[in-house]
C-alpha positions as CSV (number, residue, x, y, z in Angstrom):
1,X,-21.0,111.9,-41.7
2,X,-24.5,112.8,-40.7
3,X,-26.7,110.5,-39.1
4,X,-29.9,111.8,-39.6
5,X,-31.8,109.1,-37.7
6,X,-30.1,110.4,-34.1
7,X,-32.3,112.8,-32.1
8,X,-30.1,113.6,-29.3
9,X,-26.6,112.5,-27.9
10,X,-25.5,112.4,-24.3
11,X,-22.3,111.8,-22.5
12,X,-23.1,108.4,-20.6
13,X,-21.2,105.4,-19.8
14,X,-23.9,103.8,-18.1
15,X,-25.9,100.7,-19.5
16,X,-28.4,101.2,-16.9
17,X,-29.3,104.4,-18.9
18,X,-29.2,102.8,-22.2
19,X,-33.0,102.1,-23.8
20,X,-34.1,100.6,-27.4
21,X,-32.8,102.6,-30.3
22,X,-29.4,103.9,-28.4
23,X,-25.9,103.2,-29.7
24,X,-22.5,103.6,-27.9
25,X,-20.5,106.2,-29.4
26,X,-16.5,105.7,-28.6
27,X,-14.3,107.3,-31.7
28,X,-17.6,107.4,-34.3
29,X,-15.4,106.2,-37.6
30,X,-17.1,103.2,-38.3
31,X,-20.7,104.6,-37.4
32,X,-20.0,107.9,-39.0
33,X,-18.5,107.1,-42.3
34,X,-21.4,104.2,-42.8
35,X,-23.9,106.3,-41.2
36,X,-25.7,104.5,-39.2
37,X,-24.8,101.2,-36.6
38,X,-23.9,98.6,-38.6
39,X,-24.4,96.3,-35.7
40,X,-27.7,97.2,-34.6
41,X,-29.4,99.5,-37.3
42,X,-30.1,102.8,-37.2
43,X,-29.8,104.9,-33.6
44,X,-32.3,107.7,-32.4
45,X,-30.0,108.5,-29.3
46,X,-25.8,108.3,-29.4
47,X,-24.4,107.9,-25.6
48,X,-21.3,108.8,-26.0
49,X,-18.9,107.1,-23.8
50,X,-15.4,109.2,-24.3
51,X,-15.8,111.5,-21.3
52,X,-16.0,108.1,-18.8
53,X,-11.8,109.0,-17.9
54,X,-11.2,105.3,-17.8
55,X,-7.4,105.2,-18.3
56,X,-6.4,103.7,-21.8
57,X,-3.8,101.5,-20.3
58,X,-3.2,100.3,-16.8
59,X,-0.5,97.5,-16.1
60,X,-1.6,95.1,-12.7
61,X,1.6,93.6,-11.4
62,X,1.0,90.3,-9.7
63,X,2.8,89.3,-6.2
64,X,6.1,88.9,-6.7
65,X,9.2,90.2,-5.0
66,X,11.3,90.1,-8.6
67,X,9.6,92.6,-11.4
68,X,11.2,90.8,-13.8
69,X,13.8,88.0,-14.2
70,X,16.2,86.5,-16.5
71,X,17.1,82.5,-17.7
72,X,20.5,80.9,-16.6
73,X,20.8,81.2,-20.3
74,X,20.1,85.1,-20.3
75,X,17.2,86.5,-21.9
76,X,13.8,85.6,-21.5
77,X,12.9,82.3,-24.2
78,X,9.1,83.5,-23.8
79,X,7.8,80.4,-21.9
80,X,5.3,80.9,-19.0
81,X,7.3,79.3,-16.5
82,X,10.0,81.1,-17.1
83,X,8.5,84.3,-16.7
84,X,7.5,85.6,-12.7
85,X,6.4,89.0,-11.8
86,X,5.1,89.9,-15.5
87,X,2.9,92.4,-15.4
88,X,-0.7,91.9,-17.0
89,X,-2.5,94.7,-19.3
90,X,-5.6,95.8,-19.2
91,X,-6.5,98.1,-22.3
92,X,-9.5,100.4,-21.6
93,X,-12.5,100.5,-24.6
94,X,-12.0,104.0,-25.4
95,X,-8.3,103.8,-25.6
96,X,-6.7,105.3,-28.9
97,X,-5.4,103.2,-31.5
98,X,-2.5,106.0,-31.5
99,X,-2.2,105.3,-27.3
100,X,-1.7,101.6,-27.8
101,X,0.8,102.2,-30.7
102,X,2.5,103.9,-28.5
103,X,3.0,101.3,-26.4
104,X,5.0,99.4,-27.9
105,X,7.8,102.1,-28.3
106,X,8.3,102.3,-24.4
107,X,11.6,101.0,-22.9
108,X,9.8,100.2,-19.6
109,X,6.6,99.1,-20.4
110,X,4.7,98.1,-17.2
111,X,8.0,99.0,-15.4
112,X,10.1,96.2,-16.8
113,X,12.5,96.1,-19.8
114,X,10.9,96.2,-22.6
115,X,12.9,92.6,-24.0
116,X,10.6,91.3,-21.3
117,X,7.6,91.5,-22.8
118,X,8.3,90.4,-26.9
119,X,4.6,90.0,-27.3
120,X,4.4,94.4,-27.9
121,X,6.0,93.6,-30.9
122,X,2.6,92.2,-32.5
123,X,1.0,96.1,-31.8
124,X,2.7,97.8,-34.5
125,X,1.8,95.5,-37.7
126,X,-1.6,95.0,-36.0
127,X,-2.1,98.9,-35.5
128,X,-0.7,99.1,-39.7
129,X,-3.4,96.4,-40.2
130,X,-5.9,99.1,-40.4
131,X,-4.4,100.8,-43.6
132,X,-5.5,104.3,-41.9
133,X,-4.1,107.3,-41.6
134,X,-2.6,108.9,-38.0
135,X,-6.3,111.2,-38.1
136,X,-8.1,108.2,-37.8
137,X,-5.7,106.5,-35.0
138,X,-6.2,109.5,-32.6
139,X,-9.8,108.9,-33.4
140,X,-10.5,105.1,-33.1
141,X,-10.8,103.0,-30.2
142,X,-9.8,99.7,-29.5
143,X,-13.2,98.8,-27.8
144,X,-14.9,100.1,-30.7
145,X,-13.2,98.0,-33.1
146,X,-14.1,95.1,-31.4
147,X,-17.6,95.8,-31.1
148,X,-17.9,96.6,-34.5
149,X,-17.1,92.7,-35.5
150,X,-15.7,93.0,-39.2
151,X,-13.5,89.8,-39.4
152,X,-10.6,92.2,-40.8
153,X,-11.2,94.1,-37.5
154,X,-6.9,94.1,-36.2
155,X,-7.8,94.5,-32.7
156,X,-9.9,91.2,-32.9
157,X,-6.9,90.0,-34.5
158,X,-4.8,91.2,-31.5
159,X,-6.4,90.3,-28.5
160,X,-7.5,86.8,-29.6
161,X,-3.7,86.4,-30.0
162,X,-2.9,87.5,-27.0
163,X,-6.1,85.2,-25.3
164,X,-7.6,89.1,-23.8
165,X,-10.3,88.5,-22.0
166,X,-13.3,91.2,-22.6
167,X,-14.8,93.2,-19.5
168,X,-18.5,94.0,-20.4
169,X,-20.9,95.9,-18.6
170,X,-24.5,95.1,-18.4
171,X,-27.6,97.0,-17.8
172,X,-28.9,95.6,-15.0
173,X,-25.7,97.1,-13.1
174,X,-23.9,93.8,-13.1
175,X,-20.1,92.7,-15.1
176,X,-19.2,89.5,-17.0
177,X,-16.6,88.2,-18.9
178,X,-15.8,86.8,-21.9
179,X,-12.8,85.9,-23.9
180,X,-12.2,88.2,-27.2
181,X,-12.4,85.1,-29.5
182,X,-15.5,84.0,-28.4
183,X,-17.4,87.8,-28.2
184,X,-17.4,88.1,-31.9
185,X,-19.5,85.5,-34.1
186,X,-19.4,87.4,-37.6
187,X,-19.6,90.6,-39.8
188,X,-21.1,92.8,-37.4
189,X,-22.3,90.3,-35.3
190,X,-21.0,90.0,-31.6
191,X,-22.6,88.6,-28.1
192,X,-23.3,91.6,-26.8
193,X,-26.6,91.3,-25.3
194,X,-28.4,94.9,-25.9
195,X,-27.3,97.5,-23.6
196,X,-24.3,95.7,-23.5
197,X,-21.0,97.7,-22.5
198,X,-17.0,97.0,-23.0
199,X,-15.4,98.5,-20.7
200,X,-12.0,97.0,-21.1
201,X,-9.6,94.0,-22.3
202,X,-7.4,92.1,-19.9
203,X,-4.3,90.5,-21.3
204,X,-2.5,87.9,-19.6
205,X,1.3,88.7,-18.9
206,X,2.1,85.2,-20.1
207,X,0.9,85.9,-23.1
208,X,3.2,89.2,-23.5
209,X,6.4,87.1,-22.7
210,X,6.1,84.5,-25.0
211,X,7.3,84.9,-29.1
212,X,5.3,86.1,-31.4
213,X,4.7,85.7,-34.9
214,X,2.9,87.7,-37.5
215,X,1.4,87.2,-40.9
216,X,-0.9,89.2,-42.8
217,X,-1.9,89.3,-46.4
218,X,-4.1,91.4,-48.8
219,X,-5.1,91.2,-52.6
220,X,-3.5,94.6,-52.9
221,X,-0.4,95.9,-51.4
222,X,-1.9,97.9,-47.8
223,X,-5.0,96.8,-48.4
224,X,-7.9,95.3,-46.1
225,X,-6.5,92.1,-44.5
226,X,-7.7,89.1,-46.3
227,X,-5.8,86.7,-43.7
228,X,-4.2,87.7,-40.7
229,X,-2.7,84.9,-38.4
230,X,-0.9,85.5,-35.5
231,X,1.5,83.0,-33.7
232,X,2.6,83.0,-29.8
233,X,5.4,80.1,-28.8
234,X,3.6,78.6,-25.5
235,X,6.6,76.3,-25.1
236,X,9.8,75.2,-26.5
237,X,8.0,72.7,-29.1
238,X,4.1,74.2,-28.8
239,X,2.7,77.4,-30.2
240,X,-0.9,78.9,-30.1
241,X,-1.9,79.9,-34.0
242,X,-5.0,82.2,-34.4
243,X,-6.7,82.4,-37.6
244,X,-8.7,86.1,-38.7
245,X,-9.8,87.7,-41.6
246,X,-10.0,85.1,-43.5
247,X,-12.7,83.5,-41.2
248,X,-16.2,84.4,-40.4
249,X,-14.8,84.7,-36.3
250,X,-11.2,83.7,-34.5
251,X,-10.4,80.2,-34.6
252,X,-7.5,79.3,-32.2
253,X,-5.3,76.0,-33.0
254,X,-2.5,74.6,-30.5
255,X,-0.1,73.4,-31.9
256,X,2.8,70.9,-30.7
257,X,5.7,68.3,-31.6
258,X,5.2,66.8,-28.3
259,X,3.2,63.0,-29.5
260,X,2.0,62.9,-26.1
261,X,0.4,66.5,-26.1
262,X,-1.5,65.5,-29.3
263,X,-2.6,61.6,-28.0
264,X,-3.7,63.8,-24.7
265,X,-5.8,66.2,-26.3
266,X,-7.4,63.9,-28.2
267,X,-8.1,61.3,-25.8
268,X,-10.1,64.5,-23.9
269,X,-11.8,64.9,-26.9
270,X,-10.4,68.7,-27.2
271,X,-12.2,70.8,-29.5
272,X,-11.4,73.9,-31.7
273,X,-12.4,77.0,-30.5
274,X,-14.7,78.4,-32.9
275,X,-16.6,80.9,-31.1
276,X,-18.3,78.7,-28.2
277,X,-16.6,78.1,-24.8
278,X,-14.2,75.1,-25.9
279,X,-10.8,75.0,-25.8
280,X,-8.3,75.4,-28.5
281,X,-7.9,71.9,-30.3
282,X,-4.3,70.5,-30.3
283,X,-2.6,69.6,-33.0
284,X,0.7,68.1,-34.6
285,X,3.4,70.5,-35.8
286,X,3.4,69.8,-39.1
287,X,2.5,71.5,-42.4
288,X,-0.4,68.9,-43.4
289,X,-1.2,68.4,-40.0
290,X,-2.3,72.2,-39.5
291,X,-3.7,72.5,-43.1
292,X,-6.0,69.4,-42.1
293,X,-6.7,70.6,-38.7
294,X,-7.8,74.5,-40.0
295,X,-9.5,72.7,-42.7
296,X,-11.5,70.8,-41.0
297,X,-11.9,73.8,-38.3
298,X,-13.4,76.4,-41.0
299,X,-15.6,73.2,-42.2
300,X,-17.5,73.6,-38.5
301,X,-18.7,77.3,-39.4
302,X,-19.6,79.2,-42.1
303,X,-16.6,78.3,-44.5
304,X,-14.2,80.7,-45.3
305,X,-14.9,84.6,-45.7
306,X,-15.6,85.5,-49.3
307,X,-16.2,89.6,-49.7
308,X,-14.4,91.8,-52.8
309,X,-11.4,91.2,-51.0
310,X,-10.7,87.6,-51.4
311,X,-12.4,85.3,-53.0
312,X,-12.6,81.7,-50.0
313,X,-10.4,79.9,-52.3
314,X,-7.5,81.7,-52.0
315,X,-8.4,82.9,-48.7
316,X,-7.9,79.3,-47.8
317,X,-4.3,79.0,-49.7
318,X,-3.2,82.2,-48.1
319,X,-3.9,81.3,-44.6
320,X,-2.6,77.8,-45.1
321,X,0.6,79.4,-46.3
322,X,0.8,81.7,-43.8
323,X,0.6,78.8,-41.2
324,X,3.6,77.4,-42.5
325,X,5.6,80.4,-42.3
326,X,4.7,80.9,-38.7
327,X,5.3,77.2,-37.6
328,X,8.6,77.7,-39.3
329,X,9.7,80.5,-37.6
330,X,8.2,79.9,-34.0
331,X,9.4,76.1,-34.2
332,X,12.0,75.9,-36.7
333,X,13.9,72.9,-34.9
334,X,10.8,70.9,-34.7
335,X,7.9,71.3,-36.6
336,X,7.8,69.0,-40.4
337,X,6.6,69.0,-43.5
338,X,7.1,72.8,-43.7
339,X,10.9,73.0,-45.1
340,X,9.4,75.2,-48.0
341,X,8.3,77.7,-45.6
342,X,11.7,78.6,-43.8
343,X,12.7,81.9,-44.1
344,X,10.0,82.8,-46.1
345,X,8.0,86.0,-45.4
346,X,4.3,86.2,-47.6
347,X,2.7,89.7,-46.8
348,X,3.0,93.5,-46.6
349,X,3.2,94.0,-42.8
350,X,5.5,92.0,-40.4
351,X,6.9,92.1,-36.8
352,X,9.8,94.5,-36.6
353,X,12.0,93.0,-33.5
354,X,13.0,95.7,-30.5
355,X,16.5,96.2,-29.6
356,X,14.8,97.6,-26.6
């Protein structure tokens, strides 16, 4: 755990202090157990950012006279314009992976029932996802997962599912914005400019109301993620799918049974998402459909991930059968071509549903 190349740590949360050679510290288990920054080489000064008493969770209720409402049908279905008065999250960089766990255990989260929001159910398998003990979840940070970049990173995972939007703070006393699957472009690598701060993640209440699904799979049972997809039903016959681990960065698909929606999309000449400011590339909810379309998707990077956790050949027929499983469940009265996958659960870690 020592880093012999630091000469001196100070309590700071200010970029405008930062100077060549620093390195934020938030919960230290990634820089301390490889010591040194993986992301930037090795640090002469630490500025620890952990006494900054930014809150790790703050909900932001928009203006609405109704906190929450229900269907004619009852419950919530999980489609946006269903949904009025939901709050949106805002997770702090320093918060606890043990605060946000925590989370998702709360009957009133935000101040509404907790059925409300069925998109919490993705924090437990994403929070398992790191295959650590409950010393290193009081330790870690959510923000420092992120920064850190490693395409197994689960927070990656979970806020480019849930579209969070990073707050970052730069040096020269000004703050921008970017989303979470377009911040991180490889191992280690993210664009953060040096100096460069997160200060939080902002989470769209949409995004919490609407079904989730979860898949996640690894060469050995509780091992580093190989694949992790997550799934969020946008509509009653579209879904957003988001590709990790077995990528280099997020890749975000929509996908749809609507013809019109595809023909739409690619009349606009819609593009996938793959770490530059384009949106999500639609396409058809069917199992070749989404095997071509990811395909073609990881053929506009660097390929598939290959590390001693997966060789990219199997990466590739993991995350394509995990696809299918998601489409199956999220769109089971629409989507083709995936009859194979329904019912079927590949992986060690799933979504447990709240009778909340």
């Amino acid at each position: 755990m020592d880093v012999t190349s630091v000469d001196e740590v100070l309590m700071c949360a200010d970029p405008r202090q930062w100077r060549q050679g620093d390195s934020w510290l938030a919960g230290g288990t990634v820089l301390y157990s490889y010591g040194t920054d993986i992301t930037r080489g090795a640090p002469t000064r630490l500025l620890d950012i952990t006494g900054a008493g930014w809150p790790p969770l703050t909900w932001h209720h928009p203006p609405s006279s109704r906190p929450y409402e229900r269907t004619p049908e009852g419950p919530l279905t999980g489609t946006t314009r269903e949904v009025e008065g939901v709050p949106a999250l805002e997770i702090a960089a320093t918060c606890r992976i043990a605060e946000l766990r925590a989370l998702a255990d709360e009957p009133f989260p935000g101040g509404v029932p907790r059925a409300t929001l069925p998109g919490l159910a993705l924090i437990p398998p994403a929070c398992d996802a790191f295959v650590a003990s409950w010393k290193i979840w009081n330790v870690s940070t959510v923000g420092g997962n992120v920064a850190t970049g490693l395409p197994a990173g689960p927070m990656i995972s979970l806020l480019s599912g849930w579209d969070a939007t990073a707050v970052i703070l730069c040096p020269d006393g000004t703050e921008r914005r970017t989303p979470v699957a377009e911040l991180v472009v490889g191992p280690a690598r993210t664009r953060l400019a040096d100096g460069e701060l997160i200060r939080s993640f902002l989470v769209p209440g949409d995004a919490l109301a609407q079904t989730p699904a979860f898949r996640r799979i690894s060469l050995t049972e509780r091992g580093r993620s190989a694949a992790l997809l997550i799934g969020r039903r946008t509509s009653a016959s579209s879904l957003r799918l988001t590709v990790t681990a077995s990528t280099f960065h997020p890749i975000l698909l929509d996908v749809t049974a609507d013809p019109g929606a595809v023909a739409a999309a690619g009349a606009a000449g819609a593009a996938v998402r793959t770490g530059r400011t384009t949106p999500a590339r639609t396409v058809r909810a069917d199992g070749a459909a989404w095997r071509d379309a990811i395909d073609a998707a990881v053929a506009r990077t660097r390929g598939w991930y290959d590390d001693i956790h997966g060789e990219p050949a199997w990466r590739r027929l993991m995350t394509h059968r995990l696809g299918e499983e998601i489409l199956a469940e999220l769109l089971p009265e629409s989507a083709t071509g995936i009859d194979d996958a329904i019912g079927r659960v590949t992986g060690d870690l799933r979504i447990e549903r709240s009778t909340l």
